[in-house]
C-alpha positions as CSV (number, residue, x, y, z in Angstrom):
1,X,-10.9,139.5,80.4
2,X,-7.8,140.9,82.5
3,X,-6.2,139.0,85.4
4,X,-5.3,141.7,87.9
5,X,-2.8,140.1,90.6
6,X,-4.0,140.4,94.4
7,X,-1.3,142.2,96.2
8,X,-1.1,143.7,99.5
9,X,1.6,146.1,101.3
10,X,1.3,147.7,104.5
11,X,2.2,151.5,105.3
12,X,2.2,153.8,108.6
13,X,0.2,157.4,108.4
14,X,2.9,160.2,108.5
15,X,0.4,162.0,110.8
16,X,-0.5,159.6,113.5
17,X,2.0,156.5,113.1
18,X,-0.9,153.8,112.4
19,X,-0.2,151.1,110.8
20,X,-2.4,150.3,108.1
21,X,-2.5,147.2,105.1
22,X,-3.8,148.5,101.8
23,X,-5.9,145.6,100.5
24,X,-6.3,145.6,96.6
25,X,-8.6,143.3,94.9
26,X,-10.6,143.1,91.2
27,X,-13.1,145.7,92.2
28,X,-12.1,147.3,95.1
29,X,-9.1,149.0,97.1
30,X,-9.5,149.4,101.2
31,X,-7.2,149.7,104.1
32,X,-7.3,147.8,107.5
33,X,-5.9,149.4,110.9
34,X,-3.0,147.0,112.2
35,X,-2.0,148.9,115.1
36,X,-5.7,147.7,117.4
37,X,-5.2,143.9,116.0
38,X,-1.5,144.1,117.0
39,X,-2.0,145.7,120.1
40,X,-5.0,143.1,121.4
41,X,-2.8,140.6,120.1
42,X,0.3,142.3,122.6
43,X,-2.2,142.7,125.5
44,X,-3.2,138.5,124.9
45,X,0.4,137.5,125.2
46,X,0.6,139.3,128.2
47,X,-2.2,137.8,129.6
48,X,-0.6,134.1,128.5
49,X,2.2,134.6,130.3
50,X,0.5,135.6,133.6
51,X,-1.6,132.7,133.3
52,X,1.5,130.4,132.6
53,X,3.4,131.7,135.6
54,X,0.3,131.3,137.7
55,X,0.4,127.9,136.7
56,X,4.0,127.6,137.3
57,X,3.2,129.3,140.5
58,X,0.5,126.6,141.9
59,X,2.7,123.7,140.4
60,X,5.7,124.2,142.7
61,X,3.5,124.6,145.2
62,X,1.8,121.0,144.6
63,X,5.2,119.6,144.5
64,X,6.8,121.0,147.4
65,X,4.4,120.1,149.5
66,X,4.6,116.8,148.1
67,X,8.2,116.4,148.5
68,X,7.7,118.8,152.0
69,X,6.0,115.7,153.5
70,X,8.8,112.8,152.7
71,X,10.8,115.0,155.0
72,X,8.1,115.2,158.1
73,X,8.3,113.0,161.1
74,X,5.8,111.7,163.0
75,X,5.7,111.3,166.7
76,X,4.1,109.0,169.6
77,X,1.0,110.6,169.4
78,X,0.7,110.6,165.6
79,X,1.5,114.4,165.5
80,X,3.3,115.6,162.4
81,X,6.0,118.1,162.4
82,X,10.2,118.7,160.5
83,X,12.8,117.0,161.7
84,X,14.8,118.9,164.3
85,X,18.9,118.1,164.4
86,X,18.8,119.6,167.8
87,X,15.9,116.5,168.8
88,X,17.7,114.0,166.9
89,X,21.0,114.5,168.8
90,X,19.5,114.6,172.0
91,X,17.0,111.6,171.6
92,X,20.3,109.9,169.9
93,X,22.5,110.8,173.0
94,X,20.1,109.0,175.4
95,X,19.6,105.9,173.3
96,X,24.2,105.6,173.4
97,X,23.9,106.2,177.0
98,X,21.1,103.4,177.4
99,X,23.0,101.4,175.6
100,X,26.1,101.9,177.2
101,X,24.4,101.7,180.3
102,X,22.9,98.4,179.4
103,X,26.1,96.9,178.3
104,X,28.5,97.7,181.5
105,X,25.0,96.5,183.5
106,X,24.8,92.9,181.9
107,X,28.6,92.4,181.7
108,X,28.9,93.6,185.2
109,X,26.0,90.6,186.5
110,X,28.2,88.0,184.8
111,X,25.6,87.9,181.8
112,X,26.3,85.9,178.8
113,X,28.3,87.5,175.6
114,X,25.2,88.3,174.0
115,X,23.6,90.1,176.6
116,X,26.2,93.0,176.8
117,X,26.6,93.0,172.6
118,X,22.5,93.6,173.0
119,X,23.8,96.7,174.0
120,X,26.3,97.5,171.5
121,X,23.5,96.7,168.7
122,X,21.0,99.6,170.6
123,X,24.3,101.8,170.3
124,X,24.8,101.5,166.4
125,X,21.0,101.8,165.6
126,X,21.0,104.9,167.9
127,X,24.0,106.2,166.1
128,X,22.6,105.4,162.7
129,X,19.0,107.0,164.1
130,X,20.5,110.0,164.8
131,X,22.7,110.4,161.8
132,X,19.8,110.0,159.5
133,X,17.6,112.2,161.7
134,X,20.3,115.2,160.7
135,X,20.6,114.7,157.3
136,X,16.7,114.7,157.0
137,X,16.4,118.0,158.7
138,X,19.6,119.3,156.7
139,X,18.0,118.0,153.3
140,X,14.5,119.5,154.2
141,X,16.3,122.9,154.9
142,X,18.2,122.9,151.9
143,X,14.4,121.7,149.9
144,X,12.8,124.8,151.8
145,X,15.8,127.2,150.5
146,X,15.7,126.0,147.2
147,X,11.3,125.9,147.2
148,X,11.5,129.6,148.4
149,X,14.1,131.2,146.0
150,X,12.6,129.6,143.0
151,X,9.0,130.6,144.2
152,X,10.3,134.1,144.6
153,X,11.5,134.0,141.2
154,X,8.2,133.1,139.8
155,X,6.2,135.7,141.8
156,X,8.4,138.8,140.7
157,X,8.4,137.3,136.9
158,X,4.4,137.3,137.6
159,X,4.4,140.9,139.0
160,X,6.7,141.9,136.1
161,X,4.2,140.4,133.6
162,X,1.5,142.1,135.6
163,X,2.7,145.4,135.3
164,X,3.7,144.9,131.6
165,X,0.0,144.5,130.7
């Protein structure tokens, strides 16, 4: 009884470029067309990576809006809408010129000390109001520049991946 060693090897066609492997066993010798498995096999990893950056796609999405809504304000009638800087320095404006107002007013009646330094307190909380109020809109426009080049990234990786199939 002879051992005949399994081998295979792989070769193209000189006449049309396939790829074929040459499969040799104890009783028989056949080839196998490589080029269809490879190319199904190309045209799956294709379709991967769209479905990855649609993924990628819809998580940004989720988590911008999630990080979208720490930057939202809410108002008096339970509306909800972005910080404006313009809005904050106005509405902060008015509160220093209440409080002002309120202080020169209470130390002009002959109120005591704490009356007038009422006053000062409104002043720094209106200050401190409408210091954060700017840096919240500043931070949310900086989150929406960032959101948007990185989404635009994505979407021309996705067409490229598209068109690639």
């Amino acid at each position: 009884m002879s051992v005949r060693k399994l081998c295979c090897r792989f070769v193209s066609c000189n006449y049309c470029g396939a790829r074929l492997e040459i499969i040799r066993d104890a009783s028989t010798t056949h080839s196998k067309l490589l080029d269809q498995i490879e190319r199904r096999t190309g045209e799956m990893a294709g379709d991967l990576k769209v479905i990855r950056l649609q993924n990628e796609l819809e998580q940004l999405d989720r988590e911008w809006s999630a990080e979208r809504a720490k930057f939202l304000v809410t108002n008096k009638r339970g509306e909800v809408s972005e910080p404006s800087p313009v809005g904050a320095m106005i509405g902060g404006l008015i509160a220093v010129i209440f409080g002002i107002f309120w202080m020169v007013t209470a130390a002009s009646m002959g109120a005591p000390g704490i009356f007038p330094l009422f006053g000062l307190v409104f002043v720094g909380f209106a200050v401190f109001g409408m210091i954060s109020s700017v840096n919240k809109s500043s931070s949310l426009k900086n989150g929406v520049a960032d959101y948007q080049s990185k989404r635009s990234r994505i979407l021309a990786e996705l067409e490229n991946a598209k068109a690639g199939r």
